[in-house]
DOLUM-871147 format. One record per residue (C-alpha): x, y, z. Coordinates in steps of 0.05 Angstrom, whole numbers, plus 32768, in hexadecimal, padded with zeros to 4 digits. Example, Ala and Ser with C-alpha at 12.3 -4.5 7.8 and 13.67 -1.06 7.14 Angstrom:
% DOLUM-871147
80F67FA6809C 81117FEB808F 
% end
This chain:
% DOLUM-871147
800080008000 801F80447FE2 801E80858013 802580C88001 807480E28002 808280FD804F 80B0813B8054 80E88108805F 80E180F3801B 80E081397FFA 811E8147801F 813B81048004 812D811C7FBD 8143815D7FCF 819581447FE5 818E811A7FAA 818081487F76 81B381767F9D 81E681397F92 81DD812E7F4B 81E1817A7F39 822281817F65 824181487F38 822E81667EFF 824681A37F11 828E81847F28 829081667EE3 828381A57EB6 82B581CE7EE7 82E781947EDE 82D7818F7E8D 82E781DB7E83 831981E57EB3 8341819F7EAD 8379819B7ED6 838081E97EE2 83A081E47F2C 836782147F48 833C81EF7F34 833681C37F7C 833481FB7FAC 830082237F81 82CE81EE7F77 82D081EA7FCA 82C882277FDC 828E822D7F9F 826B81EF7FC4 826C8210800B 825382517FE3 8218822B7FCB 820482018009 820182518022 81DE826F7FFF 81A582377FFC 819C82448043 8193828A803C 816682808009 811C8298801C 80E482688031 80B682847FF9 80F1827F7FC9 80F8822F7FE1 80B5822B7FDF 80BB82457F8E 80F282177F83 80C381DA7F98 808681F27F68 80BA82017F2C 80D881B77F3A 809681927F3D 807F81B97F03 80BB81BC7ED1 808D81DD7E93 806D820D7EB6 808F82477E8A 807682277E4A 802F822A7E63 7FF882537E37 7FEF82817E6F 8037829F7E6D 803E82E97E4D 8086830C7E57 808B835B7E5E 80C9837B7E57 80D683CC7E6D 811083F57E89 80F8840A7ECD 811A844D7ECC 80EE84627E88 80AA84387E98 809C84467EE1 80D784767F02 80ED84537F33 80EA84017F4D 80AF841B7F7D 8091843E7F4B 808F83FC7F26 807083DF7F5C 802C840A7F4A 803183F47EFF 801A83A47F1B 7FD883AF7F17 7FDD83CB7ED0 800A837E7EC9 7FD2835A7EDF 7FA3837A7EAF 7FCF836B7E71 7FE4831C7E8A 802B83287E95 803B82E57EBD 808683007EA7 80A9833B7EB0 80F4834E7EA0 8111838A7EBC 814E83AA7E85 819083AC7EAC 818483DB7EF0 81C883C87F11 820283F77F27 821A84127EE8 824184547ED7 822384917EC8 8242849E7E85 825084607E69 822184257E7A 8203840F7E35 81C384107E4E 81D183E97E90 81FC83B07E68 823B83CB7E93 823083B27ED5 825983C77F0F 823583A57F46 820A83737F47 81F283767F87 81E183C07F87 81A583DF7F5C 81B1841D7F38 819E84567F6B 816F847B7F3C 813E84467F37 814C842E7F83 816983F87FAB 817883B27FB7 814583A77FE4 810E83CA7FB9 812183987F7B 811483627FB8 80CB837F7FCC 80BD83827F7C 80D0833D7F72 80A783227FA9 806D83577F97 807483387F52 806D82F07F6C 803082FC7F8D 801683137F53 802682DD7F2B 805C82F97F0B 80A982E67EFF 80DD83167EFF 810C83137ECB 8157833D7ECE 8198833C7EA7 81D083127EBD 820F83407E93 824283037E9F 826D83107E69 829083567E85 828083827EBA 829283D37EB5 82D783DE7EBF 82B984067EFC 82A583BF7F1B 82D083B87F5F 82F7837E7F3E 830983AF7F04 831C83EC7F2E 834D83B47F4F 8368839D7F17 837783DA7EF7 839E83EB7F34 83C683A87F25 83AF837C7F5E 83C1833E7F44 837F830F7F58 8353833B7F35 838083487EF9 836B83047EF4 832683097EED 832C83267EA9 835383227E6A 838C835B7E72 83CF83577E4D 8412837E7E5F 841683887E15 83FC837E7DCC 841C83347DC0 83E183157DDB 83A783437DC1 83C283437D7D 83C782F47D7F 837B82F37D99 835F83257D63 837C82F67D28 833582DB7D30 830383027D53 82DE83337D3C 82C5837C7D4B 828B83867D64 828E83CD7D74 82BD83EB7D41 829E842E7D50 82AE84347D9B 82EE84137D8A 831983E57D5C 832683947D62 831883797DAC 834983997DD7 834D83DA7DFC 839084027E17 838B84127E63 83AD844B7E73 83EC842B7E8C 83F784017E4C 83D983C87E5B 83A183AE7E2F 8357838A7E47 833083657E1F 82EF83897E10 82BD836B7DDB 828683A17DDC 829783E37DFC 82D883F67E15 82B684037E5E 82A283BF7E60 82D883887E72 82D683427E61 82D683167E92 830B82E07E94 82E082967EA2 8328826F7E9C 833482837EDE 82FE825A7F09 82FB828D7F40 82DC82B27F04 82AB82777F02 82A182767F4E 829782C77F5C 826882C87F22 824382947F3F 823582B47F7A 821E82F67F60 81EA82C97F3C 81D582A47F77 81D082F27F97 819C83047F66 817982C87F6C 816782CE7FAC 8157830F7FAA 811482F17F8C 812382F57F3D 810C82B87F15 813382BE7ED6 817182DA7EC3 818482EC7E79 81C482D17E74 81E583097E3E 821783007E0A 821E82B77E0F 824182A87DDA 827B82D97DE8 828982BB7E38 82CA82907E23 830482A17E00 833582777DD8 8378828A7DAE 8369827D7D67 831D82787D70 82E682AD7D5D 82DF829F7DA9 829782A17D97 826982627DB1 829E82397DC7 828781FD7DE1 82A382127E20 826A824B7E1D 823B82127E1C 825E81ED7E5C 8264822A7E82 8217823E7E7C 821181F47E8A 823581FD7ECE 820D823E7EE1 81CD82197ED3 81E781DE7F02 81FD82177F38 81AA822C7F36 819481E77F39 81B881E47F77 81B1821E7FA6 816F82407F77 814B82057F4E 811982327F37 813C825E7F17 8142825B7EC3 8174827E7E8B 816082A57E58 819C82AB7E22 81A182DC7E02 81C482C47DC1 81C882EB7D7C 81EA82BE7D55 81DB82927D19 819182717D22 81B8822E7D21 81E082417D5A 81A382607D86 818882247D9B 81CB82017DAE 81C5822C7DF6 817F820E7E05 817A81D17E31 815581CA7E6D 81A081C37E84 81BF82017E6B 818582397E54 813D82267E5D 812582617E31 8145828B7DF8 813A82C27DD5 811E82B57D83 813782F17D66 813A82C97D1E 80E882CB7D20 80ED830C7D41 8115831C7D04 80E982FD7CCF 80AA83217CED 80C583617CD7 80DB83417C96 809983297C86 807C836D7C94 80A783907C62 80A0835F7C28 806083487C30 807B82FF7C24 807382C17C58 80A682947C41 80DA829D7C67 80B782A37CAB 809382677C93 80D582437C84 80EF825A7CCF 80B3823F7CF3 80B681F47CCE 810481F27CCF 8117821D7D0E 80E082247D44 80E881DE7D65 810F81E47DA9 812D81AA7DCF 80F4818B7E06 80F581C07E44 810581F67E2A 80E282377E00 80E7827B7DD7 80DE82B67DF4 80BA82D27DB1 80B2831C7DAA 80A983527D74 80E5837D7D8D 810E83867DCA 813383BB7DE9 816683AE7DB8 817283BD7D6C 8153838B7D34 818283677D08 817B83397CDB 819382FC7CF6 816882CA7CB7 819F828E7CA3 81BE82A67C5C 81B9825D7C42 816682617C56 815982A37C30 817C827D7BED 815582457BEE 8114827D7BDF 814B829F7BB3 815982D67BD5 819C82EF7BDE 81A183007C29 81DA83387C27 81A583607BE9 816F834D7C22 8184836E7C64 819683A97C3A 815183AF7C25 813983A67C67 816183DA7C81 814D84087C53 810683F27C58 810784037CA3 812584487CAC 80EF84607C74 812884627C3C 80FE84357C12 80CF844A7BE7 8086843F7BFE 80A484297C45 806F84337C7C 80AB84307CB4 80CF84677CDF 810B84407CFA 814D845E7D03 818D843C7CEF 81B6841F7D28 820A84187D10 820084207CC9 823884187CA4 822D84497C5F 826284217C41 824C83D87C3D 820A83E77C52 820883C17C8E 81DB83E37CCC 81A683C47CFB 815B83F57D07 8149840C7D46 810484237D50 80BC840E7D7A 808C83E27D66 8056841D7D4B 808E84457D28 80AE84047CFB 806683EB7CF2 804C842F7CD4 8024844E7D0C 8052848A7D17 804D84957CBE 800184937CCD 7FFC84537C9D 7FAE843D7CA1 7FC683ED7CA8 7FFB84047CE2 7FCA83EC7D1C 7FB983A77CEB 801083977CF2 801883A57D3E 7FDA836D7D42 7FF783427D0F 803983467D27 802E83367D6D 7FF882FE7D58 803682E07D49 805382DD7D88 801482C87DA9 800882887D7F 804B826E7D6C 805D82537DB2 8086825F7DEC 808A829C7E14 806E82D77DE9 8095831A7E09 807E83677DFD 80A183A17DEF 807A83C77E2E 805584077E15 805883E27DCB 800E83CC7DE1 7FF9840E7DE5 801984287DA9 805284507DB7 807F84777D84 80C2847F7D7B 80EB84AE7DB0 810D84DF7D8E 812985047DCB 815E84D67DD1 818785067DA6 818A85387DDC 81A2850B7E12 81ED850D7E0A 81F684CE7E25 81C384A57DFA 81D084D47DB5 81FC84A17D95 81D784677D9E 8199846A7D7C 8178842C7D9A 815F84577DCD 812D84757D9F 810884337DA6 810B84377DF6 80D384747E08 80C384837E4E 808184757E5D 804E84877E33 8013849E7E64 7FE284C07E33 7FDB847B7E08 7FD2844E7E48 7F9884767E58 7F7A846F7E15 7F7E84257E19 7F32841E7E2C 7F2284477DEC 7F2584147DAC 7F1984587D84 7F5A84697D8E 7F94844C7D70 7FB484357DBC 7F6D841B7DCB 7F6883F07D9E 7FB083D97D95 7FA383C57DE6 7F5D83A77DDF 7F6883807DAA 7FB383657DBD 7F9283597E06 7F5583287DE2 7F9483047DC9 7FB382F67E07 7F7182E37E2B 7F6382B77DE4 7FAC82927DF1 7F9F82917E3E 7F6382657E33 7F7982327DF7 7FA581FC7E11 7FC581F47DC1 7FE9822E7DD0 800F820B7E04 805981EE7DF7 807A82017DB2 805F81C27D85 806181E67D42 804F81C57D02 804B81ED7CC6 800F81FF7C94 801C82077C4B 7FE8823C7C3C 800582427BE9 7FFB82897BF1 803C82B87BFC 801682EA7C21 7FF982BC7C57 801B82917C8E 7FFC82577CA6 801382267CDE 7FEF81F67D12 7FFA81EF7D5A 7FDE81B07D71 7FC881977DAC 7FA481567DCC 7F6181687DB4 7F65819A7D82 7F8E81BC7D51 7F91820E7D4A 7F9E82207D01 7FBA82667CFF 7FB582887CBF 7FD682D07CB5 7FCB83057C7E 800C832A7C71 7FF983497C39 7FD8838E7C29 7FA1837A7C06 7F6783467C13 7F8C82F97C0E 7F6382B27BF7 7F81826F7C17 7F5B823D7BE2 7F23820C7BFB 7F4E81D77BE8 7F8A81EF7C0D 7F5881E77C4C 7F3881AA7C3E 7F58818B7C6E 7F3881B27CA5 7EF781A27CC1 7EBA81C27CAA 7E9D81EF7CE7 7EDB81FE7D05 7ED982437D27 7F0D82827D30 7F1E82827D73 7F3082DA7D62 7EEC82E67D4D 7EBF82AF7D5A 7EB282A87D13 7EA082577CF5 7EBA82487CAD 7EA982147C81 7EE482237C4B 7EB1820A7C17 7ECD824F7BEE 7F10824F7C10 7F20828F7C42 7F2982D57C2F 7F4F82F97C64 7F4E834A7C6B 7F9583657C69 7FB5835C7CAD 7F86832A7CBD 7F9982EA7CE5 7F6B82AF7CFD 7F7182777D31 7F4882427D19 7F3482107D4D 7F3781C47D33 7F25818D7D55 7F2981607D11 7F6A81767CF6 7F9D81537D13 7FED81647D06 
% end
């Protein structure tokens, strides 16, 4: 006769779980580090740093970790909807944020990511990506203990808070930087400094610039003549992971922030965290082990915490950081990408093409899908996919470009270049949502795109994200110009403060914010309620119509056909194209029952979720 497990038993499961994750962790350490001779007394003292901070972890936060554990999908669930904001421009201050929850609760956020709020300097943070203390909130927007209250605010409320994790560099204002620039020899250690140019010129045989503006190749001179390695900015030093007290200090700022309360961390710039002579020193399998090793440091001393990578590499080389043992969730900037693409030309196929080739994702983990971020869009579509629809993919971004700073003829976008380079071309767009979709040039299908384009992110699976304020329809911020410390980077333009007169139009659908709001808040409440919208099964629809996507997410019982007018003009998918639906199948948008006998005309803009309980993938 069976009994139900006694607390004795949990905590049996608990040491054992504890066990296996400690031996895994031993075994990544000892696969990246080999037989470096810190290895020993660094994986100690790491052991005795996890073992305290589990006890220091919060009852509520144990409590989470249980739930999470004994519920290992529950971020893949139809009910999840990310937000994303800076809390400086949306609400002031971190208490001031605390008085935007209600307005969460209204829109379904079950998600909410907070843009980088840590110690950073004044003058040159890059928008909070230079961190120079983890443990200590920027005082403009408060302090460590507000972030705390928000976070458990947050999780009453159903909602987890998401941060950055900027574990490639800190600012070389971090405490370990200030020491190593005065020469102390443990923290010269913790990053990638050189006496002279031997070793950075031997290094930048292979890597590349990512920066070239701010400055050239991937080393910076410190004012004594020593040189640090510096990917993106020079106020941002790379951090040096050889060294495993690297690994081990790292570590415990994580295991800091995750008991402050947060739920996810965005683990930034994976693919640039280890370095190796003669290598782009780009994804490096040792990139992979490393997350690997974080992830087993969480499901340690914080099991409930997940990754979010943050990965903008070739769409081959996205999904390689998502396991339920390294990242659990990842940005999909390629359909990100393709949304915009499709927008411009009008043409489905090579969204289509992503979502049967490159939208399945290992079991346990998901996309964060969104129609922009904080960030710039590039145009991260696979070379070798675009020629297979014969289109040559170098002619193609340039297009886009042009296309989405309003240099095209007949474009309806206002976007604003971000590091174009007038000699080859090259540049990435910067804008909002309602300025690159046409809103701001007063286009009469602009509100018809923001729908479409976020219907997209609602129906294709995993965890759909917004742009907050994009669901009320803000513009472009021009004012960043005036801001000396913003007026060379023109991704700010897409980063507005908060834009107060359109939230209090959202009850008004005769108003452009209205009834962006209304109509993207039926969605959510649509996906909340139809199971098939769980997970990230995919399987594609061939609609034989360039200007409309089709796909099917199926689930036990029935299928949801989504069907998608890009076009600008009224669209026919054939009645023999549908026959394989069922007859009497309904739009779960508008209620509306088909019986294809004539095929389906669809308004420009116009998507449907048919509900199928015949049609089975």
């Amino acid at each position: 006769m069976s009994s139900a497990a006694g607390p004795d038993d949990a905590e049996r499961t608990s040491r054992d779980r504890r066990d296996v994750e400690v031996a895994r962790l031993e075994r990544l350490l000892r696969e990246i580090y080999g037989r470096d001779d810190r290895l020993d007394a660094q994986l100690a003292g790491l052991l005795a740093d996890l073992d305290a901070s589990w006890q220091s972890r919060s009852p509520e936060l144990k409590e989470l970790d249980r739930q999470h554990l004994a519920d290992p999908a529950w971020f893949e669930s139809n009910r999840m909807l990310g937000g994303v904001c800076y809390v400086d421009r949306y609400a002031g201050t971190l208490q001031g944020l605390r008085d935007r929850i209600p307005y969460f609760r209204e829109l379904g956020l079950t998600y909410l990511h907070l843009m980088p709020l840590f110690l950073a300097p004044d003058d040159n943070s890059d928008g909070g990506y230079a961190v120079s203390s983890y443990r200590q909130v920027s005082p403009e927007v408060g302090t460590m203990s507000d972030l705390r209250q928000v976070a458990d605010e947050l999780r009453s409320n159903g909602i987890a808070l998401a941060v950055d994790f900027v574990f490639n560099h800190t600012s070389d204002e971090h405490g370990w930087a200030r020491r190593a620039r005065a020469g102390v020899p443990e923290f010269e250690e913790y990053y990638w400094i050189f006496p002279d140019r031997t070793m950075p010129d031997a290094f930048e045989q292979t890597t590349r610039e990512i920066f070239p503006d701010d400055h050239p190749g991937s080393f910076v001179r410190l004012d004594d003549g020593r040189w640090v390695w510096t990917t993106f900015h020079s106020f941002q030093w790379d951090l040096n992971y050889s060294n495993p007290a690297v690994f081990r200090a790292m570590a415990n700022e994580l295991l800091f922030l995750a008991n402050q309360g947060v739920s996810v961390l965005r683990m930034d710039a994976v693919a640039f965290i280890w370095k190796q002579l003669g290598t782009s020193s780009e994804n490096l399998p040792e990139a992979h082990l490393l997350l690997q090793a974080f992830n087993a440091v969480c499901r340690i001393a914080a099991p409930s915490v997940l990754f979010l990578s943050e990965a903008i590499v070739h769409p081959d080389q996205v999904v390689e950081y998502m396991s339920p043992g390294e990242c659990q969730l990842s940005y999909n900037p390629l359909q990100m990408a393709l949304i915009w693409n499709t927008l411009a030309t009008r043409d489905v196929r090579m969204l289509s093409q992503a979502l049967e080739r490159r939208h399945a994702t290992p079991p346990g983990t998901a996309w964060i899908n969104y129609v922009r971020s904080h960030d710039d869009i590039g145009w991260t579509f696979a070379d070798e996919d675009a020629a297979e629809l014969g289109i040559d993919g170098f002619d193609h971004r340039r297009f886009l470009n042009q296309f989405y700073v309003g240099r095209f003829p007949g474009s309806f976008a206002r976007g604003v270049p971000f590091q174009e380079n007038p000699k080859t071309g090259d540049a990435r767009v910067s804008g909002t949502t309602a300025s690159l979709a046409g809103l701001e040039a007063a286009d009469p299908l602009a509100v018809r795109r923001i729908l479409l384009a976020h219907s997209i992110i609602l129906s294709t699976g995993g965890l759909p994200q917004f742009y907050l304020g994009d669901e009320v329809g803000q513009l472009n911020d021009y004012t960043y110009v005036d801001d000396p410390a913003h007026r060379d980077d023109s991704r700010w333009v897409g980063r507005p403060r908060y834009p107060a007169e359109l939230y209090e139009q959202r009850r008004s659908f005769a108003t452009n914010a209205g009834a962006l709001y209304q109509s993207l808040s039926r969605l959510v409440e649509i996906r909340s309620a139809t199971p098939e919208f769980a997970g990230s099964r995919l399987v594609g629809f061939t609609t034989h119509n360039d200007r409309v996507l089709g796909y099917q997410r199926p689930g036990e019982t029935a299928t949801i056909i989504v069907l998608a007018n890009f076009g600008d003009g009224r669209e026919q998918v054939d009645a023999l194209t549908l026959s394989g639906i069922e007859s009497g199948c309904f739009d779960l948008v508008t209620g509306a029952q088909f019986d294809f006998a004539d095929g389906l005309d669809l308004a420009p803009g116009q998507f449907v979720w048919l509900r199928s309980t015949a049609t089975k993938a």
